[in-house]
Backbone as CSV, one residue per row, in Angstrom:
resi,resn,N_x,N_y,N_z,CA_x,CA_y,CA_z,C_x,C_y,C_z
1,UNK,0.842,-1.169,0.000,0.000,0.000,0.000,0.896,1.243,0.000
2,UNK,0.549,2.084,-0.942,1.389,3.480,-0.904,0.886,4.347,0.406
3,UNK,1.759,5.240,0.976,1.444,6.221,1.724,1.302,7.438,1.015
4,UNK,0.105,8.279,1.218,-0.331,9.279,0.137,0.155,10.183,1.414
5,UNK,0.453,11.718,1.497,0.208,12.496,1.736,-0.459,13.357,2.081
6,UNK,-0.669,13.902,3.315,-1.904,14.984,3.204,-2.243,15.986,2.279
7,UNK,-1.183,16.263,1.800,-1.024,17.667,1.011,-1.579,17.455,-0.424
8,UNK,-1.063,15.858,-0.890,-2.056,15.413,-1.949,-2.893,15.084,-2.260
9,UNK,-3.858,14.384,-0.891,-4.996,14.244,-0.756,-5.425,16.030,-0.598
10,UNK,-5.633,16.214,0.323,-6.167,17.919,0.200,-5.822,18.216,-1.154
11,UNK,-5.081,18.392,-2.193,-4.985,18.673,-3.918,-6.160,17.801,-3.995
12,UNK,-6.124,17.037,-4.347,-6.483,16.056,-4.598,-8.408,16.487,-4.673
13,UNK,-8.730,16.388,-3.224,-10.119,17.369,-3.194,-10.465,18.214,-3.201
14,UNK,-9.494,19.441,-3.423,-9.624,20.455,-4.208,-9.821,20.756,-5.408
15,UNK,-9.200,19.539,-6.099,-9.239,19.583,-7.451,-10.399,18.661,-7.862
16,UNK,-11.352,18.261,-7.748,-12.110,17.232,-7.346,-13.461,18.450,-7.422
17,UNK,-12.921,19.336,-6.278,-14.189,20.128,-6.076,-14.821,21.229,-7.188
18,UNK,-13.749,21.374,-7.974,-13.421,22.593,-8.995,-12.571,23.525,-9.193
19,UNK,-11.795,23.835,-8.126,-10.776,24.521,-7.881,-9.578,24.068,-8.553
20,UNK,-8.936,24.462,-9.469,-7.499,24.540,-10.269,-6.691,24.711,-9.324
21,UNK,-4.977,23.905,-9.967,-4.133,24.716,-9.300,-3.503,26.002,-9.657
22,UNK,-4.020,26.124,-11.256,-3.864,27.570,-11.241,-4.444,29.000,-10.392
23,UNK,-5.947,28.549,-9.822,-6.934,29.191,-9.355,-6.058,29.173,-8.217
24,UNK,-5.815,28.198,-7.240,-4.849,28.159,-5.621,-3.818,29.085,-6.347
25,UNK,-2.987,28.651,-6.674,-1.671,29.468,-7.220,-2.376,31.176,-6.928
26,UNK,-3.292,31.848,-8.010,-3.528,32.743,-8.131,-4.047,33.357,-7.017
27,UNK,-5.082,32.806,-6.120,-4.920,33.528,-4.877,-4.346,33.562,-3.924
28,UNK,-2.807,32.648,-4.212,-1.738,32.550,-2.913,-1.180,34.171,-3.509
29,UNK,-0.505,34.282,-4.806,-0.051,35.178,-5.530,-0.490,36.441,-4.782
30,UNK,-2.364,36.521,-4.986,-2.667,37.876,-4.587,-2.787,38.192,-3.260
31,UNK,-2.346,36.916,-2.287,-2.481,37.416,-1.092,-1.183,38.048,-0.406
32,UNK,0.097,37.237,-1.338,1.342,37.871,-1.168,1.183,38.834,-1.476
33,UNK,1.186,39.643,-2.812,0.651,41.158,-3.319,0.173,41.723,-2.098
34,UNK,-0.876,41.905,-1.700,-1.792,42.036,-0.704,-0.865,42.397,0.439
35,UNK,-0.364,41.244,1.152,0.428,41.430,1.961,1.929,42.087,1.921
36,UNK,2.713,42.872,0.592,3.664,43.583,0.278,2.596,44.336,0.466
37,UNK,1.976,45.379,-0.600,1.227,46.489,-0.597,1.145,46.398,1.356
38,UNK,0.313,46.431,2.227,0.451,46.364,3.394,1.838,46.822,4.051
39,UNK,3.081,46.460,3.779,3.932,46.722,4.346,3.975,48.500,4.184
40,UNK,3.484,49.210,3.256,3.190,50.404,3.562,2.857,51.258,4.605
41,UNK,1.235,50.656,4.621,0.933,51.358,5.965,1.527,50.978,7.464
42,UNK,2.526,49.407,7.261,2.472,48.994,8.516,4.108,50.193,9.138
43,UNK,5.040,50.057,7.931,6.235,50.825,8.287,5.795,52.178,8.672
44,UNK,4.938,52.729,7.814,4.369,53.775,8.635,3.737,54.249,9.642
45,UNK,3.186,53.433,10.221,2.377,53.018,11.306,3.235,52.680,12.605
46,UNK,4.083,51.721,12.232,5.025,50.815,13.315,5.332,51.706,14.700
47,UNK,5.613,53.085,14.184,5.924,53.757,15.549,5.093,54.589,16.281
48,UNK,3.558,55.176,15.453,2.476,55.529,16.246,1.775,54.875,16.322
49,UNK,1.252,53.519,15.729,-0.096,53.068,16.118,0.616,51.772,15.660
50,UNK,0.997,50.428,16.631,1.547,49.455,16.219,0.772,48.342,16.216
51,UNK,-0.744,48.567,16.906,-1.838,47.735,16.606,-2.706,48.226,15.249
52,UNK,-2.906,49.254,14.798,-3.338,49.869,13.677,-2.473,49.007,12.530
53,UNK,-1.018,49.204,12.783,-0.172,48.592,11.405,-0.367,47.164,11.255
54,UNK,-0.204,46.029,12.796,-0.147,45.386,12.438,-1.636,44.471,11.839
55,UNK,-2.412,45.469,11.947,-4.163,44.682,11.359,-4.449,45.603,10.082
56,UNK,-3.430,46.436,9.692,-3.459,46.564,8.320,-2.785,45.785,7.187
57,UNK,-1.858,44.831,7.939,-0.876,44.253,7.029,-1.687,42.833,6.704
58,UNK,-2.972,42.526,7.848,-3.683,41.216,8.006,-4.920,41.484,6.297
59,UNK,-5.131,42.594,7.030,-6.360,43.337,6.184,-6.252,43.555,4.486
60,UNK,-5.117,43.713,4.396,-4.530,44.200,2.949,-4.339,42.596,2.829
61,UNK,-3.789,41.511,3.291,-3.604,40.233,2.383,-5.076,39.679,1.743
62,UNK,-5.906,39.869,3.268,-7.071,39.134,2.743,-7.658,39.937,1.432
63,UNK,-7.563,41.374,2.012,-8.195,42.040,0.611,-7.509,41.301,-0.653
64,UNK,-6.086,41.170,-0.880,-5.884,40.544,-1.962,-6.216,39.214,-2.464
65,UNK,-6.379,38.374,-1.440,-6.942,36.788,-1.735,-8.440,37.350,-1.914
66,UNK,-9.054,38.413,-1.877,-10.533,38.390,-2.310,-10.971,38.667,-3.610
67,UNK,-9.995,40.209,-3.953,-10.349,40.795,-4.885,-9.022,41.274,-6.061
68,UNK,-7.737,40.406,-5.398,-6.484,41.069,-6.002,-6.347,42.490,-5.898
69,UNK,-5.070,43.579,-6.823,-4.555,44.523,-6.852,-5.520,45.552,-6.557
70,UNK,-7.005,45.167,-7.252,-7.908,46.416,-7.017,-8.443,46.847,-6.376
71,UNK,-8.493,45.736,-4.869,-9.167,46.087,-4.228,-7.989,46.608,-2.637
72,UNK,-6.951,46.034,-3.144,-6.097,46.036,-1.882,-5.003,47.729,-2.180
73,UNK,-5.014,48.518,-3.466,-3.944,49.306,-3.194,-4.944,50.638,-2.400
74,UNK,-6.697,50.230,-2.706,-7.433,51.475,-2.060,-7.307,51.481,-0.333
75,UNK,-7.206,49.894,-0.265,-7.005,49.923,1.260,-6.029,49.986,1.885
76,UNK,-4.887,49.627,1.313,-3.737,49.988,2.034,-3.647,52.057,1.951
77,UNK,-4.094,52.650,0.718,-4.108,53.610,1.204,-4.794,54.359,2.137
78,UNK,-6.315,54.330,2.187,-6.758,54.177,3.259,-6.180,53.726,4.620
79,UNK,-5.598,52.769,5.210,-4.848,52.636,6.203,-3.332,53.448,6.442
80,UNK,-3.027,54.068,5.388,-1.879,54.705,5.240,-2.060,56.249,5.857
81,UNK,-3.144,56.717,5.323,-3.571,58.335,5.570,-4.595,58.010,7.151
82,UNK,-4.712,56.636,7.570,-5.876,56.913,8.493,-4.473,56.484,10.113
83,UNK,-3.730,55.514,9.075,-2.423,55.589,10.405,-1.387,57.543,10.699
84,UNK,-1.474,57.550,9.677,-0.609,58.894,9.418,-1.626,60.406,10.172
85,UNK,-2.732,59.829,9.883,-3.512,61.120,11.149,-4.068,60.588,12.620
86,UNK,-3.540,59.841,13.157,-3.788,59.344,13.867,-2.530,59.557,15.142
87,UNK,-3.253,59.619,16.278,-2.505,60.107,17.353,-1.408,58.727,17.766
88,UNK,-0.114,59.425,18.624,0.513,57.974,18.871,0.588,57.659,20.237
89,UNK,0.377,56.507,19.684,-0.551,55.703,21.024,1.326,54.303,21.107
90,UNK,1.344,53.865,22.079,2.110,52.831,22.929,1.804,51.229,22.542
């Protein structure tokens, strides 16, 4: 009897279900995106509001695993101008 893998079984019913591995691929892709774009507001952030940065850097990946580039460069700016007027807090 072969020993299968988890990782190929999980492929396995993913791919089964409808999901490509191009489709996985593509929203690992945009969640990295997602999560660079993020490093924006978080470096900016890091020294007044270091709970603000670090749930913008969470916020901007998922935005990219949802909607890719278009939906994540409005929010990282948004978190950019909303860390940048924002008082600094400990």
């Amino acid at each position: 009897m072969k020993l299968v893998a988890f990782s190929e079984l999980l492929l396995l019913g993913i791919l089964l279900n409808g999901l490509s591995v191009y489709t996985i691929a593509a929203i690992f892709g945009d969640g990295v995106a997602g999560a660079l774009c993020g490093l924006l507001p978080y470096f900016i952030g890091r020294r007044k509001n270091k709970k603000l940065s670090k749930i913008s850097i969470w916020v901007c990946t998922a935005a990219g695993m949802v909607l890719g580039v278009i939906l994540v460069l409005p929010v990282a700016l948004f978190f950019t101008v909303v860390i940048a007027n924002s008082k600094a807090t400990e």
